[in-house]
N, C-alpha and C positions, 0 to 999 in steps of 0.2 A: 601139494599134488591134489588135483581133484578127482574124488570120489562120484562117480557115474554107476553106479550099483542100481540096479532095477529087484525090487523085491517081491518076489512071488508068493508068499503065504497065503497061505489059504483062509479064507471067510473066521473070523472067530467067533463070528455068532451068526447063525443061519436064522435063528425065528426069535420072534420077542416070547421071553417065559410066562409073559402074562399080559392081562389090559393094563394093570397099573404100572408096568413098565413101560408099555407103549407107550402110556401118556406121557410119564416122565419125558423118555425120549424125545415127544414135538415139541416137550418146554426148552429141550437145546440142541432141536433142528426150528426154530422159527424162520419164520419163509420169510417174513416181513420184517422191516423194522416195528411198526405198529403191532405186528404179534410181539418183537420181543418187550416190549412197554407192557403191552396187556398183560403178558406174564410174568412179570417183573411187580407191575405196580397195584393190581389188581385180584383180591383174594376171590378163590373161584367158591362159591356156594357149598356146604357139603366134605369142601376138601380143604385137610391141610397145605397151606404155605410154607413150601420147601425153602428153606436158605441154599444159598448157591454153591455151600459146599455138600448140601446134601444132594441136588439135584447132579453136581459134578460125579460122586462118589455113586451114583445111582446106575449113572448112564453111560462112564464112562467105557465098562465093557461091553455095550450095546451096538457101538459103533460096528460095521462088516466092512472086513475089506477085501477089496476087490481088486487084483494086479493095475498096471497100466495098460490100457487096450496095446494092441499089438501094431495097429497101423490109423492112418496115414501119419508117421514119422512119430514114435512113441519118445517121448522126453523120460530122462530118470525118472527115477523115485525122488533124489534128494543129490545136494553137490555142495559140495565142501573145497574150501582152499585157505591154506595156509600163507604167507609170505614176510622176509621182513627183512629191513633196508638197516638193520643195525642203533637204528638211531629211533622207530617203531616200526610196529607190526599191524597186518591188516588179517584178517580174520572172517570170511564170511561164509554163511550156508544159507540153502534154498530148502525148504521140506514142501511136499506136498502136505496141500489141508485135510482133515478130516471126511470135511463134504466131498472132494475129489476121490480120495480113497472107497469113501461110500458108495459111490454112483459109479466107480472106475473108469475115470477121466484122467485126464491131463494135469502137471502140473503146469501151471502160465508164467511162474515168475523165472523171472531170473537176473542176474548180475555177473561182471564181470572188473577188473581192476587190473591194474601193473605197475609196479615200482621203476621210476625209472629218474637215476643221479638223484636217489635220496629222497625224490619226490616220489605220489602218488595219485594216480587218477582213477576215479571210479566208477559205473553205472549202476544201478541197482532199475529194475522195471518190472510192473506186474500187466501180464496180458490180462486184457479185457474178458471178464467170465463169461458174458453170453456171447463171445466170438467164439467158428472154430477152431480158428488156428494162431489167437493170439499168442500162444507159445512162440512161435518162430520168430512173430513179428519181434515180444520183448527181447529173445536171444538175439535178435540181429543190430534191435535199435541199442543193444550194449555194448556190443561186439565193435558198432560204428563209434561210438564213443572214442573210444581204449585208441582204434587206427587212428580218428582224424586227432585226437591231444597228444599223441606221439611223436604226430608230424608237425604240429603246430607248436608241438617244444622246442621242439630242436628248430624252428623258425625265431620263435623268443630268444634262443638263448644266444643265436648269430647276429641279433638285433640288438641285444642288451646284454655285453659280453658278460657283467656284474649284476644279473638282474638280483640274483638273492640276496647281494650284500644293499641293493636297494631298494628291496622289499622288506627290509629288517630296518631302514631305516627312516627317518622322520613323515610321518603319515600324510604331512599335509605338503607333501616336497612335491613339485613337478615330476622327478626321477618316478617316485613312487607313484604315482596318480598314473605315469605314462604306460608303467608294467602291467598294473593292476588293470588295465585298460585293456591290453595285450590279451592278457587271461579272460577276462569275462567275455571278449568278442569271442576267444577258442571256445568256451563253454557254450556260447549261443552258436559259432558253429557246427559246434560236434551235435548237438539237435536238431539241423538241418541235414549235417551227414545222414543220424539217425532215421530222420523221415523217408531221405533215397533209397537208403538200406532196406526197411522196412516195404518199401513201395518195388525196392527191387527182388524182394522175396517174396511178394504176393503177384507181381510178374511171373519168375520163374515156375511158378506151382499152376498159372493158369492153363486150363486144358487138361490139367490131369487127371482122369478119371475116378483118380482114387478119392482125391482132395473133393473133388465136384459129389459124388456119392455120398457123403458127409453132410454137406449142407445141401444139396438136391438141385444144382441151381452151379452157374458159372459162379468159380471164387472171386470177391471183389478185396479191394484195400481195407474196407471195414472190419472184413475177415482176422483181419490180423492186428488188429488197434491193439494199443499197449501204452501204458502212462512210461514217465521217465525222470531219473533223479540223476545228474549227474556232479561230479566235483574235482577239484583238484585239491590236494593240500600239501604244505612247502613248508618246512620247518625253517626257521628265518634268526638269525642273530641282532638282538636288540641290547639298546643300552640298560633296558630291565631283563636282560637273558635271553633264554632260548624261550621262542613265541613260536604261532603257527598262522601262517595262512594260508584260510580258506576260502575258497570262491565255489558257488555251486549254485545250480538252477533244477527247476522243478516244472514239469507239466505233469497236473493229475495228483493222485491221495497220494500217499504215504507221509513221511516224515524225514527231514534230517536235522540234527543237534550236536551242538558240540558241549562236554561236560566237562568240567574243571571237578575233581575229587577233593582239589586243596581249599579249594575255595567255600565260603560260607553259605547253605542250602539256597538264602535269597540270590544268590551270585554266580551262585553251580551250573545253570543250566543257562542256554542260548537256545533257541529256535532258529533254527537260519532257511527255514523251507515253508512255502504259503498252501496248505492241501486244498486245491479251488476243485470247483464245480463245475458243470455243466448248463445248459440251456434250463436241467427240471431238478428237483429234489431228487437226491441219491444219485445223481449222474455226475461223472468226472470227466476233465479234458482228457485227449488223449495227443499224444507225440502225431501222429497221424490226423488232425485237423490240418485243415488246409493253410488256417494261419499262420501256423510254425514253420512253415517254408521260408517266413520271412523271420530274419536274425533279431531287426528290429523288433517283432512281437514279443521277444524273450525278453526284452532289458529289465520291466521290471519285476521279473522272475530269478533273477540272478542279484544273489547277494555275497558279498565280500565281508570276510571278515578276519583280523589278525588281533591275538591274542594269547593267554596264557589257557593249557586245557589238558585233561587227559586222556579223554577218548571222543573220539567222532563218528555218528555214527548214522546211517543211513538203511531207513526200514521201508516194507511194503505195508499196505496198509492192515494186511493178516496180523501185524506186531503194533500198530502203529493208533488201531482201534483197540488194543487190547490195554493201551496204557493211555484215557482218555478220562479227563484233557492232559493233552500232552506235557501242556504248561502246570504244574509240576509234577505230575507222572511219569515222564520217561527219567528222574531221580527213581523212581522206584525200579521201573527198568534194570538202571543203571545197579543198581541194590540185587536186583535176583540174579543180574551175569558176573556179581561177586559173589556172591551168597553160594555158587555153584562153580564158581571157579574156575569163569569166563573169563573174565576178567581181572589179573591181577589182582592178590589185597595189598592195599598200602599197609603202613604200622599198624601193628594190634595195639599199642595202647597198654594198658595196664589191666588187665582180668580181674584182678580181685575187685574192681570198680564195679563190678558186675555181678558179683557170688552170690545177691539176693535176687536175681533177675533171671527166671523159668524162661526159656524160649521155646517154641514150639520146634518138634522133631519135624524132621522132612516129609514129605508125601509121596508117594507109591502109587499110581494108576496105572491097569494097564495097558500097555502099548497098541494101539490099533492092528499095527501089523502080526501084531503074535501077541494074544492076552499073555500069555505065562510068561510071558518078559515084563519086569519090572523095574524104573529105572528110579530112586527115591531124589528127590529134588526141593529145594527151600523154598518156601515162597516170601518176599518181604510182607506180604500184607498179610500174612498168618502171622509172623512174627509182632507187625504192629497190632494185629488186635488182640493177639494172647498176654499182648503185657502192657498192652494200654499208653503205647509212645508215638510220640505223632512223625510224621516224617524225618522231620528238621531232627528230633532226639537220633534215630538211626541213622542219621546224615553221617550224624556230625561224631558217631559214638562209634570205632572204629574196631576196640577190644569187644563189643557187643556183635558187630558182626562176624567177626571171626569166631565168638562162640557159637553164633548161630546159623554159619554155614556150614556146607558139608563136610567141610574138612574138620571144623571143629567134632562133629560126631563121629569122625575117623573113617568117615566115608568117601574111597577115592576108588574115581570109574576107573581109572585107568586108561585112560581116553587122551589124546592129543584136544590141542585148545580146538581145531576145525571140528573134529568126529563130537568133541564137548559141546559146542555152538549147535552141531545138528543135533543130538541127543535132547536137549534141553528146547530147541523148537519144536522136537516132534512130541516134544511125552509133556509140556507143561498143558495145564488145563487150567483153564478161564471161559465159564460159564457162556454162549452165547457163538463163541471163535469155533471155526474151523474152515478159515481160508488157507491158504497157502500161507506161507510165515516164510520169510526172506529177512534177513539182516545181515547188513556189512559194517564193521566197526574197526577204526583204528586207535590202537590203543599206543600213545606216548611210553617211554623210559624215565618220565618224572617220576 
């Protein structure tokens, strides 16, 4: 069920208690990429060089928050949903950023998904920040997604009455190539759906005075630009078991990957999504470029892939810059939504393999929206450098991290996996972040 909750607290810090807190604070509001370098790589004259867990532990009560404005069309707080087809579950929430809560704006992202005969298809989009009204746009260009792969399955499945049993079958077969074909044209459809969607929502708004008051000026299409990730995934019967394919395209940042838990750290991870650019530094494509009208401009944006894996997962780029480079960072990712109990744990392994092995406790920040909430959370990268083990040692050490998640310390929110997924977007802290944070992931019954 999705959670649509709007939260109204009130301000938790009305004035900074001092200059040296100020300061702190612009070292994790940087305007610039170039500020955040400078203050990262650069000791200032005079002053101590903060590490980034002190500057985090500094500032993090600093942050004020401020509701969601009231109009033109106010989007939640934060959206949560749960689902699952028996076979796996799909898991995704939206939080608004920091920054947004600060300034009280909007949040831009969003996503949406459906199970449907076993399968699933998914959107994930973040509206463009310096647009007004990118919210609407990324809600619509999701929303278009979900209708046109709906219609376009049940098109498949009247064409290829056996498609799953030949999608499970020999890779390099005609049968398979012909499917696989099927699906990647839907995905570069449902992007063009997207774009009408989008173009049909910033029609509908035009002339409205409310919308027009905002940016000062008649609403245009740019208004509402928003990047887009979309995917199907099909769990498939192979002569090496049960596999998954997935097919899925990209315009604009974020990320998507698929993770294998069984598999060996160099083997764990897949990339299956290209974060491109724009015309200048720091600019992204958006779903709303005029190119994307045509199917063809997508093909090589969409990539296919069947294999063994246990979660899949699809981010904006509030999560997606926060585990960079991706390649082998979203392992670690993958490490803190176990570590917190997002994410199923596999076998614990043997414990006493570990009895000399200190882990660091959880961390405590408080919550933007109400300091005196406190939500304690694992971090993997505390873990690796309090006991000096490189990735691949927590990959692969499985009774290590169940000591060193929350459960291990007998701390249980009490939280459904959705309300977990939004908890743990809204209150994790990583030095430099505070955009929106959107993640969809499906998690396997391997």
């Amino acid at each position: 069920m999705e959670n649509n909750n709007i939260n109204n607290a009130s301000e938790t810090v009305s004035a900074f208690p001092d200059q040296a807190a100020k300061d702190v604070l612009q070292e994790e509001l940087p305007k610039t990429a170039e500020d955040t370098n400078a203050l990262t790589d650069t000791d200032v004259p005079g002053k101590k060089k903060l590490s980034d867990r002190d500057v985090t532990a500094h500032t993090a009560a600093m942050w004020k928050y401020n509701p969601v404005p009231e109009s033109p069309e106010p989007y939640p707080e934060s959206i949560s949903r749960f689902a699952s087809s028996g076979e796996f579950s799909v898991t995704a929430a939206s939080v608004r950023g920091k920054k947004h809560k600060h300034d009280g704006s909007n949040r831009d992202d969003s996503f949406a998904f459906e199970i449907i005969d076993g399968m699933a298809v998914a959107a994930v989009s973040d509206g463009a920040g310096s647009k007004a009204f990118s919210r609407i746009g990324a809600k619509a260009a999701c929303e278009a997604v979900i209708k046109y792969s709906k219609i376009r399955l049940e098109a498949i499945k009247r064409d290829f009455p056996n498609f799953r049993k030949e999608l499970g079958g020999d890779i390099g077969s005609a049968n398979f190539g012909n499917v696989c074909s099927q699906i990647a044209e839907m995905l570069r459809g449902s992007c063009a759906e997207a774009f009408a969607a989008v173009e049909a929502a910033a029609e509908k708004r035009l002339g409205n005075p409310e919308f027009e008051a905002v940016v000062d000026r008649k609403t245009e299409l740019k208004d509402f630009s928003c990047t887009l990730l979309a995917a199907v995934f099909i769990p498939v019967e192979t002569k090496n078991g049960r596999e998954y394919l997935t097919a899925s395209i990209q315009v604009g940042d974020g990320m998507i990957a698929a993770v294998d838990e069984n598999a060996e750290v160099k083997n764990a991870l897949i990339i299956l999504g290209d974060a491109d650019s724009g015309s200048f530094a720091g600019e992204t494509e958006f779903i709303t470029s005029e190119q994307f009208r045509n199917p063809e401009s997508l093909m090589s944006r969409t990539k296919v892939r069947r294999g063994k894996l246990t979660s899949f997962l699809m981010m904006t780029d509030g999560v997606a810059d926060d585990y960079y480079p991706n390649n082998p960072q979203l392992l670690r990712l993958a490490l803190d939504l176990k570590l917190n109990g997002i994410i199923p744990e596999a076998g614990a392994g043997n414990s006493r393999d570990n009895a000399d092995i200190s882990v660091p406790e959880p961390v405590s920040y408080p919550w933007v929206n109400d300091g005196d909430v406190l939500y304690a959370l694992q971090y993997a990268k505390n873990v690796l450098s309090e006991t000096g083990l490189t990735l691949e040692d927590l990959w692969k050490n499985k009774a290590l991290q169940k000591k060193a998640s929350l459960s291990g310390f007998g701390i249980v929110h009490e939280k459904d996996c959705a309300e977990m997924l939004t908890i743990w977007l809204d209150n994790y802290v990583e030095r430099g972040s505070f955009d929106d944070r959107t993640l969809l992931m499906i998690n396997t019954e391997n």
